[in-house]
DRENZA-537613 format. One line per field, with one value per residue (C-alpha): residue in one letter; residue number from 1; x, y, z. Coordinates in pm, 1 decimal. Layout:
# DRENZA-537613
aa = [A,...]
i = [NUM,...]
c1 = [X,...]
c2 = [Y,...]
c3 = [Z,...]
# end
This chain:
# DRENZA-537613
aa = [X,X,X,X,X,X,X,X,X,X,X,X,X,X,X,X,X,X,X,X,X,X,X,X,X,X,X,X,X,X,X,X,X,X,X,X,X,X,X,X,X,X,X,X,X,X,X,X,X,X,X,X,X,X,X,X,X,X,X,X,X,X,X,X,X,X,X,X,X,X,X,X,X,X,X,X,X,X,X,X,X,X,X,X,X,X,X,X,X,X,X,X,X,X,X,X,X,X,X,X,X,X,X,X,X,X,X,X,X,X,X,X,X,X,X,X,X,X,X,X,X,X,X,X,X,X,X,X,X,X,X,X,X,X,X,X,X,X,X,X,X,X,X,X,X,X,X,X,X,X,X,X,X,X,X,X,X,X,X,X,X,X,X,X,X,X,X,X,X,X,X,X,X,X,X,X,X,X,X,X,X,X,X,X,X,X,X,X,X,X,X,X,X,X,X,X,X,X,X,X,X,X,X,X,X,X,X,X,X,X,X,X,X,X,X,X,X,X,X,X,X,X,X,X,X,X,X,X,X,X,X,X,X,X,X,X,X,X,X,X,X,X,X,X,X,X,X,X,X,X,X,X,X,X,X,X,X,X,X,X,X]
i = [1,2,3,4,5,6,7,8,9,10,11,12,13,14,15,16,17,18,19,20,21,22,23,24,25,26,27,28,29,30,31,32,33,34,35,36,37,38,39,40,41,42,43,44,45,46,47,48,49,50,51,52,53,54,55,56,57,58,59,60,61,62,63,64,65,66,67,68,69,70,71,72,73,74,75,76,77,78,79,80,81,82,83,84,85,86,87,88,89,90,91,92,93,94,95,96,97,98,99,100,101,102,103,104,105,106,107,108,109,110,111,112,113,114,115,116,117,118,119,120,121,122,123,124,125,126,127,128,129,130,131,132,133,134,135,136,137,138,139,140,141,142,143,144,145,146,147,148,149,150,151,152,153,154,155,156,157,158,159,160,161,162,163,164,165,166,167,168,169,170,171,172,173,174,175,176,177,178,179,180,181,182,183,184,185,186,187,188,189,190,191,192,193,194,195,196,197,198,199,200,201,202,203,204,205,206,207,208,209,210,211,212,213,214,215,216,217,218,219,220,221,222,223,224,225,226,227,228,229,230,231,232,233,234,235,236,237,238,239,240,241,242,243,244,245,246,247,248,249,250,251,252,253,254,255,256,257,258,259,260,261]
c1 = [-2846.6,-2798.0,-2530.6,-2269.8,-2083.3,-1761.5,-1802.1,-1470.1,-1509.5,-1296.3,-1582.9,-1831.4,-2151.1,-2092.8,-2085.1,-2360.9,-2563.0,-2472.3,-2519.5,-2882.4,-2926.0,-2861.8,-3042.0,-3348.7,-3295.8,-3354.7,-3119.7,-2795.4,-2541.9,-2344.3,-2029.0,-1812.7,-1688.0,-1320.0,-1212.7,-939.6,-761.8,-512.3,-860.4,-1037.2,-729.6,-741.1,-1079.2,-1176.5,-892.3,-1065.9,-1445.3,-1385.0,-1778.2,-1949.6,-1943.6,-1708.9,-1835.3,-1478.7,-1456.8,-1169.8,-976.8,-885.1,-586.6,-288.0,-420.0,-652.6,-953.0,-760.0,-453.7,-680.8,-845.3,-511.5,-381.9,-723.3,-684.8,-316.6,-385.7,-657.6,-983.9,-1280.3,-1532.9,-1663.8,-1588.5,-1842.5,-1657.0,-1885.7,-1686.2,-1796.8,-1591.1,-1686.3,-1332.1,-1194.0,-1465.0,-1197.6,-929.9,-1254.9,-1314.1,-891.8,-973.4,-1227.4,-1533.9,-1891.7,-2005.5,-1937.9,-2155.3,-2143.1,-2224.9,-2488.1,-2562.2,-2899.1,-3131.3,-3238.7,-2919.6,-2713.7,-3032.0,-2907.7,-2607.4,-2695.1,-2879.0,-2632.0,-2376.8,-2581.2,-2661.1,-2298.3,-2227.7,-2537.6,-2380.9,-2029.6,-2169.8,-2349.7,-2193.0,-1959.8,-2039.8,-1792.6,-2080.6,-2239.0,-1936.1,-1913.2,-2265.2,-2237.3,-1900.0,-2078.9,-2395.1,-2150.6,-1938.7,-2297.1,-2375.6,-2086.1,-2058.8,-2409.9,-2310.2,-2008.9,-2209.6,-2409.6,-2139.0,-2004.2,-2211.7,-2168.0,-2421.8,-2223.1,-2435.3,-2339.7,-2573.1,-2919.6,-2929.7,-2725.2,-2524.1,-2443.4,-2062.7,-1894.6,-1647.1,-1393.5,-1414.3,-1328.1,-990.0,-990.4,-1159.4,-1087.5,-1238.7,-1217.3,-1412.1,-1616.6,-1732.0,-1614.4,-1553.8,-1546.9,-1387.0,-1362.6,-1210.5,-1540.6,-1710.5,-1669.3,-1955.4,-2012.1,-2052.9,-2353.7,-2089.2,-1994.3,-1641.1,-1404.2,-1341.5,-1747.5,-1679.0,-1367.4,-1538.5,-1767.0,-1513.7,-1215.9,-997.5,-714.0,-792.1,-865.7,-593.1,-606.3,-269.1,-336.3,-616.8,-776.6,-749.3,-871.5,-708.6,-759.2,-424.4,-473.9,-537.2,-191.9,-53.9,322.2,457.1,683.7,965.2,895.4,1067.5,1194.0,1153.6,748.6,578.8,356.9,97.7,-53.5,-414.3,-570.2,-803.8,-897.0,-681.1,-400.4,-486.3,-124.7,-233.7,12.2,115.5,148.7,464.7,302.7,132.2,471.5,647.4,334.2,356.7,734.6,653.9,372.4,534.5,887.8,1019.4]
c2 = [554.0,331.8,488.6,246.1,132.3,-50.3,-235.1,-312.2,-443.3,-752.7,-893.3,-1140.9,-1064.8,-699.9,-681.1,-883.9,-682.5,-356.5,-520.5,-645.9,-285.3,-170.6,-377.8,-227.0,120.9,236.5,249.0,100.8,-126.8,-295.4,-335.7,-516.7,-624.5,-568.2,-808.5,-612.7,-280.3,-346.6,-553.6,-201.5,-28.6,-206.3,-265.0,116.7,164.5,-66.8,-7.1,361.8,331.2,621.5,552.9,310.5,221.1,156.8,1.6,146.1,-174.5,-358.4,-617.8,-446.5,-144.8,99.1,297.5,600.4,467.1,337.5,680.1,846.0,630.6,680.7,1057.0,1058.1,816.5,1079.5,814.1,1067.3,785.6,937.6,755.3,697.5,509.9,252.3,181.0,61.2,333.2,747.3,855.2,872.5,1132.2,1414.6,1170.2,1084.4,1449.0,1496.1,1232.4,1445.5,1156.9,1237.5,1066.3,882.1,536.0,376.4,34.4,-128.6,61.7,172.5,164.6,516.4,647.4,459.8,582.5,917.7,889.1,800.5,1067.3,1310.2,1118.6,1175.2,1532.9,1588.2,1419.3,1551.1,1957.2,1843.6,1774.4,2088.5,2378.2,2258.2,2469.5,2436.8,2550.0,2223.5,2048.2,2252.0,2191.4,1863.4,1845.7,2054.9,1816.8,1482.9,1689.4,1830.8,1366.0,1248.8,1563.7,1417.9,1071.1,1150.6,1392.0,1097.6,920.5,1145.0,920.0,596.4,381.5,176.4,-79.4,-24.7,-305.0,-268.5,60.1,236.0,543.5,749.0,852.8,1068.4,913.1,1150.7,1030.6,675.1,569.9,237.6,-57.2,-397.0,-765.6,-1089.1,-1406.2,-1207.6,-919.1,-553.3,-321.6,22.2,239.2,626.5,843.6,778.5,445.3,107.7,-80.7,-319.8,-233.8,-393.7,-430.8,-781.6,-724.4,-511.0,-437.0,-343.8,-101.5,35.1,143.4,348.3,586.9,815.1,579.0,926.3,915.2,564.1,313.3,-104.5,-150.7,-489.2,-753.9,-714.1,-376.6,-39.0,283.2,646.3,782.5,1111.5,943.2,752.8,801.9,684.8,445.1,187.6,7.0,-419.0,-664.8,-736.1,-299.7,-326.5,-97.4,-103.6,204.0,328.1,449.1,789.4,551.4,577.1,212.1,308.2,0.9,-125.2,-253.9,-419.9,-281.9,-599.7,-559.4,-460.2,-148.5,-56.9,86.8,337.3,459.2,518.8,729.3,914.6,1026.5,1030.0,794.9]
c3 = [-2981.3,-2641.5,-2397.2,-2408.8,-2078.2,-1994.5,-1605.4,-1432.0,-1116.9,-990.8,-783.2,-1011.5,-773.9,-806.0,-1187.6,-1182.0,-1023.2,-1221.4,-1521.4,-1384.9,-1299.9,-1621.1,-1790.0,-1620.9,-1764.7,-2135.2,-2389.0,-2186.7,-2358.4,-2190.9,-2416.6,-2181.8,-1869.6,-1704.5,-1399.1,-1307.3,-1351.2,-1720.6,-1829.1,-1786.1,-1964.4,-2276.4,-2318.7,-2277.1,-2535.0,-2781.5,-2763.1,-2592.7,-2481.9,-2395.7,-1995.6,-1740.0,-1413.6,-1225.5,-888.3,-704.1,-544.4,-857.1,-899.2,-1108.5,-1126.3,-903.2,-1050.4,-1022.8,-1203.7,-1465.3,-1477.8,-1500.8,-1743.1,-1989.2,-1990.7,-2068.2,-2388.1,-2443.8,-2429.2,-2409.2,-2146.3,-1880.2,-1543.3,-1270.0,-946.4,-796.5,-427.8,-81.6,80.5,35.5,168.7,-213.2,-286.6,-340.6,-551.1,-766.8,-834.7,-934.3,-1251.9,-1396.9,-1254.5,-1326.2,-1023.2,-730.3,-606.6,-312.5,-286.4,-237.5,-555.9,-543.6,-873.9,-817.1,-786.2,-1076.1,-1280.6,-1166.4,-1255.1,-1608.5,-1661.8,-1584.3,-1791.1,-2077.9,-1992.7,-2005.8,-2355.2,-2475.2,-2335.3,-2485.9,-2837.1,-2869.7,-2686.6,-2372.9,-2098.2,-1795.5,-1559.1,-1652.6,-1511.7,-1254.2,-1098.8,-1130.2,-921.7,-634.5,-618.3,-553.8,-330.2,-139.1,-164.2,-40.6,271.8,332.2,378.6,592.5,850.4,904.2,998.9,1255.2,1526.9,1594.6,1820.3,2097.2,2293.5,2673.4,2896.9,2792.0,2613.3,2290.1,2320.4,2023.6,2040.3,1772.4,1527.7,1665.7,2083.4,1946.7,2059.3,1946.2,1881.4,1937.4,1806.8,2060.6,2043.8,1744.1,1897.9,1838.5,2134.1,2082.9,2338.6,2397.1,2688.4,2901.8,2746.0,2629.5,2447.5,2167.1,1810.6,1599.3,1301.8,1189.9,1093.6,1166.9,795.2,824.3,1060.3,951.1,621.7,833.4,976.6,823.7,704.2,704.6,1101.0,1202.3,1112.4,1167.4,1294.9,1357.8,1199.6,1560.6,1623.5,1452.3,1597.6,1657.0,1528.6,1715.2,2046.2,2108.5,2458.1,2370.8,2159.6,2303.1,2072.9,2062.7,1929.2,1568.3,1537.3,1604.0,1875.4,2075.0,2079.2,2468.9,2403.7,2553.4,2683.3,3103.6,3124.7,2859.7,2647.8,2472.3,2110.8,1891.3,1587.0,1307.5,1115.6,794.7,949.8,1155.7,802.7,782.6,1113.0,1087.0,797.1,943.0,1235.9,1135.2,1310.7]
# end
């Protein structure tokens, strides 16, 4: 009987490409396709398939709240997250997920993921055993603590050479005329990302805020934070120059709230 599997993602190429992916392995259906997060809802609801593979930015509603809201009703899918970011890791684990992809998905490891989805329904339709669960939830927790140590460094090009920086010495970084400069306490260099967004995905996103569409900032390493106009601020960097970065008025509400302001 083919595992049966529900994709919700609300970007075309990216179901696409799951769906390719699947179609690769053996006996995958794939049942139907969501294009945003009430889609995913009702469809689960209907065809309850054995698997959904939920993005975790969806219009209406998240993957989590679509998680949430399929273990109230009591709909028995298992849930793997397919996301470009690995700083929901933990929140995937509070739904009851099997597993946790990060794209660009990579065959080997959706195949993986299959196989231990099926392992799981296979355990729960003979004799559930919690340490099944259990083991499962300490290899993606060992995955993702792999992927994040090697993103403790960060290569900064300074002249002619690179320097590797940790994530945590970054004060802030900064895009003009379409290049990114990254600065610490003791450096400044370029960054080889594209986009800010690019980079931004590559660093603790609990740590590293983008106060403004041109800036990303180190929210441990403010200086002082100086009132503007219209109730905005201004934040003074730990950086040798004390860099003053604006803070865009929808990010000023969040740092109110963060540091009590």
């Amino acid at each position: 009987m083919p595992l049966r599997v529900l994709i919700a993602d609300d970007e075309r190429p990216a179901r696409d490409e799951l769906f390719f992916l699947l179609g690769q392995l053996d006996d995958v259906e794939v049942v139907k396709q969501a294009v945003n997060g009430p889609q995913a809802v009702s469809l689960a609801q209907e065809f309850v398939p054995d698997l959904i593979l939920l993005d975790v930015q969806m219009p209406g509603l998240t993957g989590f709240e679509v998680a949430r809201r399929l273990l109230e009703c009591g709909v028995s899918s298992r849930v793997v997250f397919v996301t470009a970011f690995d700083q929901y890791a933990i929140e995937a684990f509070e739904v009851s997920a099997v597993d946790y992809l990060l794209k660009p998905v990579e065959a080997t490891r959706l195949a993986q993921a299959i196989q231990r989805v099926r392992l799981l329904i296979a355990a729960q339709r003979g004799n559930p055993s919690e340490k099944v669960a259990n083991k499962e939830l300490e290899r993606i927790v060992q995955y993702v603590a792999e992927r994040q140590n090697r993103r403790e460094r960060l290569a900064i090009r300074i002249g002619e050479r690179f320097s590797l920086v940790q994530a945590g010495e970054i004060v802030y970084a900064s895009l003009a005329d379409e290049v990114i400069t990254v600065v610490t306490n003791s450096l400044s260099g370029t960054s080889n990302y594209r986009t800010l967004d690019e980079l931004h995905s590559h660093l603790d996103q609990a740590v590293f805020w983008r106060v403004h569409r041109s800036h990303i900032i180190n929210i441990n390493k403010i200086k002082e934070i100086v009132p503007w106009f219209n109730r905005n601020y201004i934040l003074r960097m730990k950086d040798g120059k004390a860099t003053e970065i604006p803070v865009s008025r929808a990010q000023t509400k969040r740092l109110r709230e963060y540091l009590g302001l």
